[in-house]
PyMOL CGO cylinders between C-alpha atoms (Angstrom):
from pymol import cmd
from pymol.cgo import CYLINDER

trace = [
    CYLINDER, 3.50, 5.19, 10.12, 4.56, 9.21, 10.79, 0.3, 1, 1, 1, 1, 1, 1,
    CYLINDER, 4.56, 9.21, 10.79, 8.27, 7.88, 10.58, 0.3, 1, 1, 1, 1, 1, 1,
    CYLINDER, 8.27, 7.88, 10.58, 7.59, 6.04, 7.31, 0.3, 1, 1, 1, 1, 1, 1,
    CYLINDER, 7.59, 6.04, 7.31, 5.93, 9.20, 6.10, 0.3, 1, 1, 1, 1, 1, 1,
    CYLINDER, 5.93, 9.20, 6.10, 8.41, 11.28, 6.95, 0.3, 1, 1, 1, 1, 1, 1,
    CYLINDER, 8.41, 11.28, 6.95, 11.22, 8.91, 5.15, 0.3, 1, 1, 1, 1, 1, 1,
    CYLINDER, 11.22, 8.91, 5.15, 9.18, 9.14, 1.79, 0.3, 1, 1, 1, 1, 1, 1,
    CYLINDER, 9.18, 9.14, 1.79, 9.59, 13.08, 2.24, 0.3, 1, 1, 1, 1, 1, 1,
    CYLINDER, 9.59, 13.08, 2.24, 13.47, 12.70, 2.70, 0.3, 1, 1, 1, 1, 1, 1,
    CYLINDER, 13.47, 12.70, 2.70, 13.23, 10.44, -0.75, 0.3, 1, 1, 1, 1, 1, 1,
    CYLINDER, 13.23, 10.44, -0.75, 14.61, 7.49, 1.51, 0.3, 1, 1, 1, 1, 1, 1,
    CYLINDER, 14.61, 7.49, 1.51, 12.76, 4.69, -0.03, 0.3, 1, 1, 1, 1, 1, 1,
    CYLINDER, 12.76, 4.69, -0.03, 14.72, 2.02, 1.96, 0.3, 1, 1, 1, 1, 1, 1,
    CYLINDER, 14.72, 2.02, 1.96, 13.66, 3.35, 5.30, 0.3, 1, 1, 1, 1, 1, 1,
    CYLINDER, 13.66, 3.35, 5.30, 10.19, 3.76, 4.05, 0.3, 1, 1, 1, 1, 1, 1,
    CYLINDER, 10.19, 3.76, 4.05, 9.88, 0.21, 3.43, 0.3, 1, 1, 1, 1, 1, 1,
    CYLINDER, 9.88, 0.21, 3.43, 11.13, -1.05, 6.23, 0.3, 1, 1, 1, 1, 1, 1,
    CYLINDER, 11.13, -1.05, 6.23, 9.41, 0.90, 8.63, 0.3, 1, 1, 1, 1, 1, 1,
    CYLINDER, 9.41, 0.90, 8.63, 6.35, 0.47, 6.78, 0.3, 1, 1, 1, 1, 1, 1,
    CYLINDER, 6.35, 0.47, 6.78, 7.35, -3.92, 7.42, 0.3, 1, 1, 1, 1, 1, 1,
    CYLINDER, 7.35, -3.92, 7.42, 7.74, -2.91, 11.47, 0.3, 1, 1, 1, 1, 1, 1,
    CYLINDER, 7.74, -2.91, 11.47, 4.38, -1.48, 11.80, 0.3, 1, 1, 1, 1, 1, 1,
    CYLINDER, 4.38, -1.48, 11.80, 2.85, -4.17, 9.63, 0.3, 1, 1, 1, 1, 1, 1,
    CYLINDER, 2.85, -4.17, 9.63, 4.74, -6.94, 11.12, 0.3, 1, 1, 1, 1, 1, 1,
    CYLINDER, 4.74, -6.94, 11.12, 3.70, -5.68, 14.57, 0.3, 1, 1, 1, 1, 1, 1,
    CYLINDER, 3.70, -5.68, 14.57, 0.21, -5.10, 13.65, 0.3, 1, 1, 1, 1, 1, 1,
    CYLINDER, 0.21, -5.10, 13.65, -0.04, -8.91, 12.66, 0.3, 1, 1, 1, 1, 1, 1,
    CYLINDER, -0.04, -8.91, 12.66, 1.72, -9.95, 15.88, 0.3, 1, 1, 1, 1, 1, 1,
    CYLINDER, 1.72, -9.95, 15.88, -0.86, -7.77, 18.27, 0.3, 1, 1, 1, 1, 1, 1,
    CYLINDER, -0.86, -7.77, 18.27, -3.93, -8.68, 15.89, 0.3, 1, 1, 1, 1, 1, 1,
    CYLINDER, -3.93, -8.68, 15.89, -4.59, -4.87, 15.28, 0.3, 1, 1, 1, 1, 1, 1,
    CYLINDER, -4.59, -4.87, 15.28, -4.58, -3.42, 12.04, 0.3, 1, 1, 1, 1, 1, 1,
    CYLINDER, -4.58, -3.42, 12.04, -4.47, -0.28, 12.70, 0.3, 1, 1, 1, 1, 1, 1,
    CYLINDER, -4.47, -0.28, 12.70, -3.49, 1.99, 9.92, 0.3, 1, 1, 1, 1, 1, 1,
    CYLINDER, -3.49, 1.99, 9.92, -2.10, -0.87, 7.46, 0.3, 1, 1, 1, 1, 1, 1,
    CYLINDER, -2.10, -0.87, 7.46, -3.96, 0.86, 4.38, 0.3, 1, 1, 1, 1, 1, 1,
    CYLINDER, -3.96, 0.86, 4.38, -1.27, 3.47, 4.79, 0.3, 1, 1, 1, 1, 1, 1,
    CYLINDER, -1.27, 3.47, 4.79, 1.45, 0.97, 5.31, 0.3, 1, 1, 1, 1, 1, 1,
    CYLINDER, 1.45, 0.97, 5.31, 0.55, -0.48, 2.51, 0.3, 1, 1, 1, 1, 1, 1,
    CYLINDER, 0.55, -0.48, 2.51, -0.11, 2.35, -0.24, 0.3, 1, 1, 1, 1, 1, 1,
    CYLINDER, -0.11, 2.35, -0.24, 3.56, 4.43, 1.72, 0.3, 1, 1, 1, 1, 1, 1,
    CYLINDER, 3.56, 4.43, 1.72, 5.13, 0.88, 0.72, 0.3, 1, 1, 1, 1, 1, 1,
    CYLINDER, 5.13, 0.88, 0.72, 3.79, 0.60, -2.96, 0.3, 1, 1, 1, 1, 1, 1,
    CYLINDER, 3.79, 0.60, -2.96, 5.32, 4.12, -3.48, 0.3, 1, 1, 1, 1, 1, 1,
    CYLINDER, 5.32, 4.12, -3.48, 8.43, 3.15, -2.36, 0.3, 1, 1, 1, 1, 1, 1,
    CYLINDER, 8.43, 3.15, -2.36, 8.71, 0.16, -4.23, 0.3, 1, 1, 1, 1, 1, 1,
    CYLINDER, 8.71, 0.16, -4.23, 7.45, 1.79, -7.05, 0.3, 1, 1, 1, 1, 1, 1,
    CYLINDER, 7.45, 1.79, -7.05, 10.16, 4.67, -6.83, 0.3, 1, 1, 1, 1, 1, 1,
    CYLINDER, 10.16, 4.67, -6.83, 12.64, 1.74, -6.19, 0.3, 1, 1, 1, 1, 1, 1,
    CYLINDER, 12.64, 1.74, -6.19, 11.90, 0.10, -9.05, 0.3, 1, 1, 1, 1, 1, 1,
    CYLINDER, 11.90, 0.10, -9.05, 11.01, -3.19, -7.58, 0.3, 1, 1, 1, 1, 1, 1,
    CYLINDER, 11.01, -3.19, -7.58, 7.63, -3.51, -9.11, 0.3, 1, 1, 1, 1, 1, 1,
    CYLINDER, 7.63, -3.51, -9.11, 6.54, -7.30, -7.81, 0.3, 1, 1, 1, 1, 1, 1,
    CYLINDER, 6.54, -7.30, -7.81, 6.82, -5.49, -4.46, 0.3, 1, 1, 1, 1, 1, 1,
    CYLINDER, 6.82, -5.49, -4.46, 4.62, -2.48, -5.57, 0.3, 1, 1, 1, 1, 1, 1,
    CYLINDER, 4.62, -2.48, -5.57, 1.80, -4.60, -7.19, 0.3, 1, 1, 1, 1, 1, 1,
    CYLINDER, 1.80, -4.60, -7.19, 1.82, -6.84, -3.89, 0.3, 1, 1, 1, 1, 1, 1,
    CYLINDER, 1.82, -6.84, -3.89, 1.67, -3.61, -1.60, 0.3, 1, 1, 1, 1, 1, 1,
    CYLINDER, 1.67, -3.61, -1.60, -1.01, -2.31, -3.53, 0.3, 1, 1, 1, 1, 1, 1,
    CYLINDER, -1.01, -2.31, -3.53, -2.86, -5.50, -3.66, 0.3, 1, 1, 1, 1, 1, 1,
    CYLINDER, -2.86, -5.50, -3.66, -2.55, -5.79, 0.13, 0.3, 1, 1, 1, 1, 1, 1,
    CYLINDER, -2.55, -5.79, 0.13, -3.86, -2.13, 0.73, 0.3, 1, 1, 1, 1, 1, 1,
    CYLINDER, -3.86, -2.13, 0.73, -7.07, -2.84, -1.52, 0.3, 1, 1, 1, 1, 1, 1,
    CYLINDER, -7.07, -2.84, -1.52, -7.55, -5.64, 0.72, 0.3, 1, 1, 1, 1, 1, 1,
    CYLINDER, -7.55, -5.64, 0.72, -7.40, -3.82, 3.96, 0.3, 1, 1, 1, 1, 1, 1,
    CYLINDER, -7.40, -3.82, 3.96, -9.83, -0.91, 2.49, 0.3, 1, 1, 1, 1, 1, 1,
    CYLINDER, -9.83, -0.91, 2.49, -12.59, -3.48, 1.82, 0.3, 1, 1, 1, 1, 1, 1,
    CYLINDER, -12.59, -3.48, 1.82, -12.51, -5.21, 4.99, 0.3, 1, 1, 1, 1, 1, 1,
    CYLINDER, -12.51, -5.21, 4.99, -13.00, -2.35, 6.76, 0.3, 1, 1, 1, 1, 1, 1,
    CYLINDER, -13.00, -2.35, 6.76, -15.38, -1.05, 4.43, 0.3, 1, 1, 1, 1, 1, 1,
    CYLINDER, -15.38, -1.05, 4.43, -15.53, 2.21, 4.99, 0.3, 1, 1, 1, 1, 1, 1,
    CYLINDER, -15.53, 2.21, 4.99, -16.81, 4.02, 1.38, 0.3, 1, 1, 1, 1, 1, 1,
    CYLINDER, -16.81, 4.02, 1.38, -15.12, 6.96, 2.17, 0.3, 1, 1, 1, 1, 1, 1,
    CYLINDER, -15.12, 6.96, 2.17, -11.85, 6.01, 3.29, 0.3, 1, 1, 1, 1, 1, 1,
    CYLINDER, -11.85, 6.01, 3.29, -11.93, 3.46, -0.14, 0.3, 1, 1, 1, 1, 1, 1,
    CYLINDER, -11.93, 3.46, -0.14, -12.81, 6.78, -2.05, 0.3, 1, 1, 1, 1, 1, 1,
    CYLINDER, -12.81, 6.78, -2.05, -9.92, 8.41, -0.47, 0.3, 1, 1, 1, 1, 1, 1,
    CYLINDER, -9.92, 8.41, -0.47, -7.67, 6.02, -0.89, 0.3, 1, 1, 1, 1, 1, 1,
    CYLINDER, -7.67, 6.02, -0.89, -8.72, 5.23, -4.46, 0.3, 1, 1, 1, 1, 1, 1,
    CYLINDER, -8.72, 5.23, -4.46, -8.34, 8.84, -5.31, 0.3, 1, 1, 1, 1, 1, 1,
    CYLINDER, -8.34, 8.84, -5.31, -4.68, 8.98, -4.29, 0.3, 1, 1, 1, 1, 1, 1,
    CYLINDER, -4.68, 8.98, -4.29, -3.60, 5.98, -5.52, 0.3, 1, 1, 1, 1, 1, 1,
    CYLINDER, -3.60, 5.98, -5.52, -5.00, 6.69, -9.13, 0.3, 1, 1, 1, 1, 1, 1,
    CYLINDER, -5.00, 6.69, -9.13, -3.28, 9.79, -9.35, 0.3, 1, 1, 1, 1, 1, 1,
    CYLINDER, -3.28, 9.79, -9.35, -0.24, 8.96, -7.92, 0.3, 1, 1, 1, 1, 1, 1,
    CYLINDER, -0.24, 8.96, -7.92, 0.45, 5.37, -9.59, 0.3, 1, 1, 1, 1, 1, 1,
    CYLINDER, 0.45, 5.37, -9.59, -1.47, 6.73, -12.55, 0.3, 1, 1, 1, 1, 1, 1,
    CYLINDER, -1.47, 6.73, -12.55, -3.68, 3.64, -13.23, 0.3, 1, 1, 1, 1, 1, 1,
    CYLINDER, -3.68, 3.64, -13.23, -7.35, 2.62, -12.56, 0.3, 1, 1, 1, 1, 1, 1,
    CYLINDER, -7.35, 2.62, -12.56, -7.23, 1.16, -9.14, 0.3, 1, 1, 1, 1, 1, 1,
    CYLINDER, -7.23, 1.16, -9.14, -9.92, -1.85, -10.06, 0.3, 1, 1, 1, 1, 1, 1,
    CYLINDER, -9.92, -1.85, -10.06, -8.78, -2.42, -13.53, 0.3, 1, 1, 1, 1, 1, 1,
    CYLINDER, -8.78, -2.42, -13.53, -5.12, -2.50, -11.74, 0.3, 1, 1, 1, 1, 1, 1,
    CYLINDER, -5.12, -2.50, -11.74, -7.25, -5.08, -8.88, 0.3, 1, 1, 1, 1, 1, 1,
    CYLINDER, -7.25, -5.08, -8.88, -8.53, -7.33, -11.60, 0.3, 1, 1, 1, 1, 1, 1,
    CYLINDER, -8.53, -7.33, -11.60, -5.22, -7.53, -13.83, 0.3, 1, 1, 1, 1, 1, 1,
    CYLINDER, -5.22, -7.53, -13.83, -3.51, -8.41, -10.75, 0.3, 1, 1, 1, 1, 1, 1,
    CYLINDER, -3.51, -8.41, -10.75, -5.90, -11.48, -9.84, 0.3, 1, 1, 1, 1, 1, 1,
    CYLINDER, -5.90, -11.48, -9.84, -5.86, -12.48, -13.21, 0.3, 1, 1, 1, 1, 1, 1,
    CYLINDER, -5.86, -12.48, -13.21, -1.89, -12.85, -13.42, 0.3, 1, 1, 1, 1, 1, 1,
    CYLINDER, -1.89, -12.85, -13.42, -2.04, -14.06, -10.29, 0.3, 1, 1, 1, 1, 1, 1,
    CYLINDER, -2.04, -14.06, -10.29, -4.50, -16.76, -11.15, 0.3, 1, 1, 1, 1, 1, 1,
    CYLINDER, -4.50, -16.76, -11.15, -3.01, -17.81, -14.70, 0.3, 1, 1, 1, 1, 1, 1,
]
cmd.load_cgo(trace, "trace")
């Protein structure tokens, strides 16, 4: 995750992503998933920055998921904060948009 983070400082967006795929893929492999909500939101940026925006949405969607299983308010707060201001959207109205494409 700290070499994803790092990446995204450096503006490498490609080394971002697939870092952020290592730790996820392994993290599915071991059945721990540890950290994924940053995974996921460091992986929307980057797809966001690189234009791919399927990817984005998809990352997003994946890190909303992750927040509510755990269900921890506060991290979902936290999380919710950041994303809003840096993706500049509501994160739910963004949520239920997505489902609803997804489902039409």
């Amino acid at each position: 995750m700290r070499l994803a983070e790092a990446f995204g400082m450096e503006n490498d967006m490609d080394n971002v992503v697939k870092f952020c795929k290592i730790g996820i893929d392994n993290g599915i492999f071991r059945k721990q998933y540890y950290l994924f909500e940053y995974y996921y939101y460091f992986k929307a940026l980057a797809h966001f920055k690189l234009e791919e925006y399927r990817e984005y949405e998809d990352a997003l969607f994946r890190c909303y998921n992750v927040l509510h299983m755990e269900g921890i308010q506060e991290k979902i707060d936290h999380f919710t904060e950041l994303i809003e201001k840096d993706f500049n959207i509501n994160y739910h109205m963004f949520i239920m948009k997505y489902l609803k494409k997804e489902i039409m």
